[in-house]
DOKE-64534 format. One line per field, with one value per residue: residue number from 1; residue in one letter; x, y, z of N, C-alpha, C in turn. Coordinates in nm, 3 decimals. Layout:
# residues N
n c(NUM ...)
res c(A ...)
nX c(X ...)
nY c(Y ...)
nZ c(Z ...)
caX c(X ...)
caY c(Y ...)
caZ c(Z ...)
cX c(X ...)
cY c(Y ...)
cZ c(Z ...)
This chain:
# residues 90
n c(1 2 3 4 5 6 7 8 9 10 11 12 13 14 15 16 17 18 19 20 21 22 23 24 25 26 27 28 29 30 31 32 33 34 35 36 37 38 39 40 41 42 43 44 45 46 47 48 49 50 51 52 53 54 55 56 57 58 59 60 61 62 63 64 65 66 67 68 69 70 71 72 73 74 75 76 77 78 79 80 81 82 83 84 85 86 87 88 89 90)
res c(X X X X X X X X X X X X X X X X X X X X X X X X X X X X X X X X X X X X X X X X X X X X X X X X X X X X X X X X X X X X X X X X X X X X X X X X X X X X X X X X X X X X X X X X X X)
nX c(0.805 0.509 0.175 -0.020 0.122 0.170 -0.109 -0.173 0.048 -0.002 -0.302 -0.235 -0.078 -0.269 -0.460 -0.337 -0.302 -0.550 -0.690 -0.956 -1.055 -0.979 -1.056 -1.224 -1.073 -0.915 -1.063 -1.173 -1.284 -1.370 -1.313 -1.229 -1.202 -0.922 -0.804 -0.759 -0.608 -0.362 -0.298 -0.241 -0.030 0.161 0.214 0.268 0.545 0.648 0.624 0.836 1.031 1.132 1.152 1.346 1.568 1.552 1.490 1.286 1.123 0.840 0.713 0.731 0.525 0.318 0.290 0.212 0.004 -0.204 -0.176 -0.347 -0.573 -0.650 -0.652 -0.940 -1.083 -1.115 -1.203 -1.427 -1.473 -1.514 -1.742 -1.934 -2.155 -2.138 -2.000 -2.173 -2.079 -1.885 -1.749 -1.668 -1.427 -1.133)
nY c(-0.047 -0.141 0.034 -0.179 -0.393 -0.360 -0.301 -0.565 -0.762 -0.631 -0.680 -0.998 -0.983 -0.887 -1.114 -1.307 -1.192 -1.179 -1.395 -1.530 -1.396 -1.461 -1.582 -1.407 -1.175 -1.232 -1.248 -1.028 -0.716 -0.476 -0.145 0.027 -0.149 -0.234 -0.020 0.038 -0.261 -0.144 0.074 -0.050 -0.191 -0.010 0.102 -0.096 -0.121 0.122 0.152 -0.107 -0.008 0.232 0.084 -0.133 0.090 0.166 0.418 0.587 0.518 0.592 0.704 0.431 0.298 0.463 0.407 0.147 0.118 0.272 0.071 -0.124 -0.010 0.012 -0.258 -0.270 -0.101 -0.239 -0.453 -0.347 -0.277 -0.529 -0.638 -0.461 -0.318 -0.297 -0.007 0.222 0.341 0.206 0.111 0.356 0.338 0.291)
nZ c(-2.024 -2.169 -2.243 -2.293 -2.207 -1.882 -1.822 -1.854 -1.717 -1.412 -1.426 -1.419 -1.185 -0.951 -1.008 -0.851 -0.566 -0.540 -0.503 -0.507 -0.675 -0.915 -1.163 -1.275 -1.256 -1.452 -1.698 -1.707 -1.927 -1.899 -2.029 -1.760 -1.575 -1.734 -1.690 -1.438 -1.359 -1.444 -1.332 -1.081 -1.131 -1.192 -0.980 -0.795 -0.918 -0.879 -0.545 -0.496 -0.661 -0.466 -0.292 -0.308 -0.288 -0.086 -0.015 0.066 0.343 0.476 0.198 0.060 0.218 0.157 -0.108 -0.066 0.083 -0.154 -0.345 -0.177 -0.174 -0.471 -0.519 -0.387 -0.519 -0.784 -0.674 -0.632 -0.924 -1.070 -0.984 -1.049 -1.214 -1.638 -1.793 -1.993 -2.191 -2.299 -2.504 -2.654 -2.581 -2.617)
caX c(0.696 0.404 0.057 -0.068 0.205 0.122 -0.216 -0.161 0.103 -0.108 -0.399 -0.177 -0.068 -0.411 -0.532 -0.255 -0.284 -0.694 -0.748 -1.069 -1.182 -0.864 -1.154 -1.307 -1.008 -0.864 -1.185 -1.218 -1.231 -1.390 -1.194 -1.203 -1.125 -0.809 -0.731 -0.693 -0.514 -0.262 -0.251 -0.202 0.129 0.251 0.179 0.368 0.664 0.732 0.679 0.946 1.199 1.164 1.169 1.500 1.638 1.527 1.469 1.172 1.011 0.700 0.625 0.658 0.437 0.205 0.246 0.089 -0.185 -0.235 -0.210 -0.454 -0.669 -0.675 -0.729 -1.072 -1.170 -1.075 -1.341 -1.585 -1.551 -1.538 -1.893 -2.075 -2.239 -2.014 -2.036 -2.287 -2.002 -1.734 -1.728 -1.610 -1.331 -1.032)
caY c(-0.141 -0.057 0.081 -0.310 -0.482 -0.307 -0.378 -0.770 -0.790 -0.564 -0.839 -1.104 -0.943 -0.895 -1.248 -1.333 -1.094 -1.187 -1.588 -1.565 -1.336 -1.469 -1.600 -1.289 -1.069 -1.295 -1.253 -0.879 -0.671 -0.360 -0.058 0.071 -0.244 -0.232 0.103 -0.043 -0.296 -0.062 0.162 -0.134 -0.273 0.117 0.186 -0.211 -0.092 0.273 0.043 -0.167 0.042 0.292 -0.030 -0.137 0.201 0.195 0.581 0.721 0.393 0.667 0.673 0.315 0.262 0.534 0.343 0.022 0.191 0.285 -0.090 -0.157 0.087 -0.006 -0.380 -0.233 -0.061 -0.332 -0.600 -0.312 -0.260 -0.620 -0.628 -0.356 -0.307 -0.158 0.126 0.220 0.379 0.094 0.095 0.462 0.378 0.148)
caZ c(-2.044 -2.278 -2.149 -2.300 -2.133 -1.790 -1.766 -1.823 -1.548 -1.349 -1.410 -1.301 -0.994 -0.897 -0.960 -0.730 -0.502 -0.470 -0.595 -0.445 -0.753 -1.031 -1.271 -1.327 -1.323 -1.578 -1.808 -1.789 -2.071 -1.913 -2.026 -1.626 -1.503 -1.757 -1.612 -1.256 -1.363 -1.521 -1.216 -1.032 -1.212 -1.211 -0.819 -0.718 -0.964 -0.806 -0.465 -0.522 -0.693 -0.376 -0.152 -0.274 -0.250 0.115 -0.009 0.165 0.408 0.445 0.092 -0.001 0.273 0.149 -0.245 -0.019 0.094 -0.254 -0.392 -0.158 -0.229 -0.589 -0.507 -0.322 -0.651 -0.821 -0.619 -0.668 -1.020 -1.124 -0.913 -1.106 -1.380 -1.754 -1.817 -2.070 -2.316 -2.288 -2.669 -2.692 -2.488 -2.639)
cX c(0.582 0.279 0.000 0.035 0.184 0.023 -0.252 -0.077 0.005 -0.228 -0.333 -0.154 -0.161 -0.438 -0.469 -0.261 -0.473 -0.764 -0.903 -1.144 -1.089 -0.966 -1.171 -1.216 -0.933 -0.939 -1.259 -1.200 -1.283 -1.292 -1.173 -1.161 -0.955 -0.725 -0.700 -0.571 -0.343 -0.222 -0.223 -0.068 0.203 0.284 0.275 0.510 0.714 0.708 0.818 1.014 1.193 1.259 1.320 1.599 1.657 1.535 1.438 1.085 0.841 0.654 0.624 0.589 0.295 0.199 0.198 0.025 -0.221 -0.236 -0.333 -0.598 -0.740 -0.737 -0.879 -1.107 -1.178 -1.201 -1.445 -1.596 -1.565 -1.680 -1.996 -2.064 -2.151 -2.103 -2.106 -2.202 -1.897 -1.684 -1.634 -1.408 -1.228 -0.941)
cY c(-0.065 -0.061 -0.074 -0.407 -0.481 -0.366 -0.527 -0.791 -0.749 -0.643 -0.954 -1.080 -0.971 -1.037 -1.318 -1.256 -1.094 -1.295 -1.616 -1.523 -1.382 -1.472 -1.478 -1.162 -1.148 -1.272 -1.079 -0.828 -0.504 -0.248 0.016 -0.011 -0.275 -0.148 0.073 -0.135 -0.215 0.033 0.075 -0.172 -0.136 0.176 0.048 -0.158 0.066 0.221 0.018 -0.120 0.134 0.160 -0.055 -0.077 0.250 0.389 0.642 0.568 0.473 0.667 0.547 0.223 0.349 0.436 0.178 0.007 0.193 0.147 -0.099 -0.111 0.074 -0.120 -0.338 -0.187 -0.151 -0.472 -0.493 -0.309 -0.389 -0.693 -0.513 -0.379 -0.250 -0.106 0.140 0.281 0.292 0.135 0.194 0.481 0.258 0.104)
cZ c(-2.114 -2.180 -2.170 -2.214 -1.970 -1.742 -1.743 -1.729 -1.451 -1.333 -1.358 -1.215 -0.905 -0.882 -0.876 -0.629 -0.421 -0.566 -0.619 -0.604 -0.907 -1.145 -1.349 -1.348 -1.446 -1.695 -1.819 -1.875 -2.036 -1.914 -1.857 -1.582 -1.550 -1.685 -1.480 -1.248 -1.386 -1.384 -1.158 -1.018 -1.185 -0.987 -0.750 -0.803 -0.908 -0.656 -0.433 -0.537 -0.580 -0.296 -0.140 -0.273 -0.126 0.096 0.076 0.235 0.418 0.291 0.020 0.104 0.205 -0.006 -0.157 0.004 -0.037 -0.353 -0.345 -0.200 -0.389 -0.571 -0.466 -0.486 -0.725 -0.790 -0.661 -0.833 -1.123 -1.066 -0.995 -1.211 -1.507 -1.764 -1.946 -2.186 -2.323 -2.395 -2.694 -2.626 -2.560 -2.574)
């Protein structure tokens, strides 16, 4: 999957994943908020492919913590302010 393909699943996940805020992750454009998304989509896909390997149950519990964890950054950084170099960033 491509680093652009990523972050748009990764945005849908999310707005599913937290309805309450879908609007606004649907309408981001900040390059940090892309980057979440993108870690997002990459942290539910190494998840999953453990999950249905029934590999390691400790680490795709520890990659659900780490979803979550993103979702939290995720409400905060669609709450703050951009960043004052967005531009420099594509």
């Amino acid at each position: 999957m491509t680093r652009s393909n990523r972050r748009e699943a990764g945005r849908r996940r999310l707005a599913m994943r937290l309805p309450q805020m879908r609007t606004l992750i649907m309408q981001a454009r900040d390059p940090w908020q892309l980057e979440l998304f993108e870690a997002y989509q990459m942290a539910v896909e190494a998840r999953d492919r453990l999950g249905r390997r029934r590999f390691n149950l400790k680490l795709v519990r520890e990659y659900d913590e780490t979803c979550v964890e993103i979702e939290q950054h995720v409400i905060g950084a669609i709450h703050a302010p951009p960043h004052p170099n967005d531009s420099l960033i594509p």
